[in-house]
C-alpha positions, 0 to 999 in steps of 0.5 A: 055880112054888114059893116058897122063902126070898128071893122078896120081895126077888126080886120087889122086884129083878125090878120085879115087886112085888105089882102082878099076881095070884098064882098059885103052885104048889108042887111039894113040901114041903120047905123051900126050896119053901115057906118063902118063902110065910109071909112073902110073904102076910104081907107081902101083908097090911102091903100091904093087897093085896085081890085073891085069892092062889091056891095049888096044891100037894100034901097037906100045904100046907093044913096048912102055911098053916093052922098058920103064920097061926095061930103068927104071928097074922097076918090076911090082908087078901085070900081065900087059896084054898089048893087039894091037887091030885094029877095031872091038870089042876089049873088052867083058864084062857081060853087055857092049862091047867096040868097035873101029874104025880108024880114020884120024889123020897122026898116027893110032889112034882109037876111041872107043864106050862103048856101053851096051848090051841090057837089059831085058825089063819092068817087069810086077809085075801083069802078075806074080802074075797072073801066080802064081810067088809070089814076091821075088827071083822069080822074080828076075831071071825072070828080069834077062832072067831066066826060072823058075819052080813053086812048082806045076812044072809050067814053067813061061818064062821071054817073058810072064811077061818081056816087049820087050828088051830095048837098053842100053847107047852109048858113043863115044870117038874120040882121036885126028882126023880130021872129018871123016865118021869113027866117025860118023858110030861109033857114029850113035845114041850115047848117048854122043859123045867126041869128039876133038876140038883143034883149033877154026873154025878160024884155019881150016887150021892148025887144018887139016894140024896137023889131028885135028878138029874145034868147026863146024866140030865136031858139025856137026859129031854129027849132022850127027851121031844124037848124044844126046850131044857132049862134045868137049876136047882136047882143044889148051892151046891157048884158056883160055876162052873156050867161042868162041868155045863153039859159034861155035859148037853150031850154028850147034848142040844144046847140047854141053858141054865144057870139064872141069876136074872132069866133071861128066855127068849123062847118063839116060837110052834111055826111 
């Protein structure tokens, strides 16, 4: 989500590198969103990486890309798919969507939602065993939605040893925004909300005046979205402890954590 100026050396201090296949959404064209992309694929290109790099984001982006590879003359070793996307569901894997919204920031920005696909319900070893199905690779395709047929030609459907589907995980990023009811449509019963907080309450003013949002303001999106937990970033330079906004977010909403590089969370599934 987004590619600001620093990210190689983030990737290099994360252990990550170029070893998994990028995916990047871009949530708008301002510097600190895209400036690190130039140097990444050119990076990515010295490396002689092969697999496709694919790159979602608003008007503007191809443009971006088109001009930078051709003002620095470099050739990319791998496809570039460089895609302009609006709201909707903008990316489809097997197994979670990627989903978007505009917001209000003076520039068309977008914040996108990760949200997984239901999965197969609970299974029931003994239901199976019942109905003949013997552990092993049977019951594996029955946890994966698949009908099987027994050697005596007995069909078993997932529905009698699976319980009802279960609800997969939602995470919500904002990009830079004012508070709006975009955001929090979009967040409606996320897991984790990202949402900005680049200047403290005290500063509402500016905050509105530059389409961003206060510590207050974004607790209380996640309160009206009924998030689980609200990770606030996007944070002034001006703030070297982070404390202050950490108070004001929280009178409103409970679960707030201050964003901090290499943070990692664990995302339990909803049961």
């Amino acid at each position: 989500m987004d590619c600001g100026e620093g990210i190689q050396r983030q990737l290099f201090t994360a252990k990550i590198g170029f070893r998994h296949k990028l995916t990047i959404f871009i949530s708008h064209m301002h510097g600190d969103h895209v400036l690190g992309l130039p140097g990444l694929l050119q990076t990515m290109s010295l490396f002689n990486i092969k697999r496709p790099i694919d790159i979602y984001g608003p008007k503007g982006i191809c443009r971006f890309l088109k001009a930078v590879t051709q003002a620095l003359r470099f050739h990319l070793t791998f496809p570039l798919n460089v895609r302009e996307v609006e709201e909707g569901i903008v990316y489809e894997a097997t197994d979670y969507v990627v989903r978007s919204v505009w917001t209000d920031h003076g520039v068309p920005n977008l914040a996108y939602a990760l949200e997984e696909k239901e999965r197969p319900g609970k299974f029931y070893p003994k239901k199976a065993l019942s109905l003949g199905v013997s552990e092993g690779p049977l019951w594996s395709r029955l946890q994966h939605g698949e009908v099987v047929t027994l050697a005596n030609g007995k069909r078993v459907v997932p529905e009698q040893v699976l319980g009802p589907p279960r609800e997969g995980r939602k995470i919500v990023y904002s990009g830079d925004t004012r508070p709006c009811n975009a955001v929090i449509t979009l967040a409606r019963d996320a897991d984790l909300l990202i949402h900005e907080a680049t200047f403290d309450d005290e500063l509402a003013e500016k905050a509105y005046e530059n389409g961003h949002s206060t510590p207050s303001q974004a607790a209380l999106i996640a309160q009206k979205a009924k998030v689980k937990r609200l990770v606030l970033t996007h944070i002034s330079s001006r703030y070297s402890d982070v404390q202050i906004l950490h108070e004001q977010a929280t009178k409103i909403f409970p679960e707030v954590i201050i964003a901090t590089d290499f943070m990692e969370l664990k995302i339990p599934y909803p049961e």
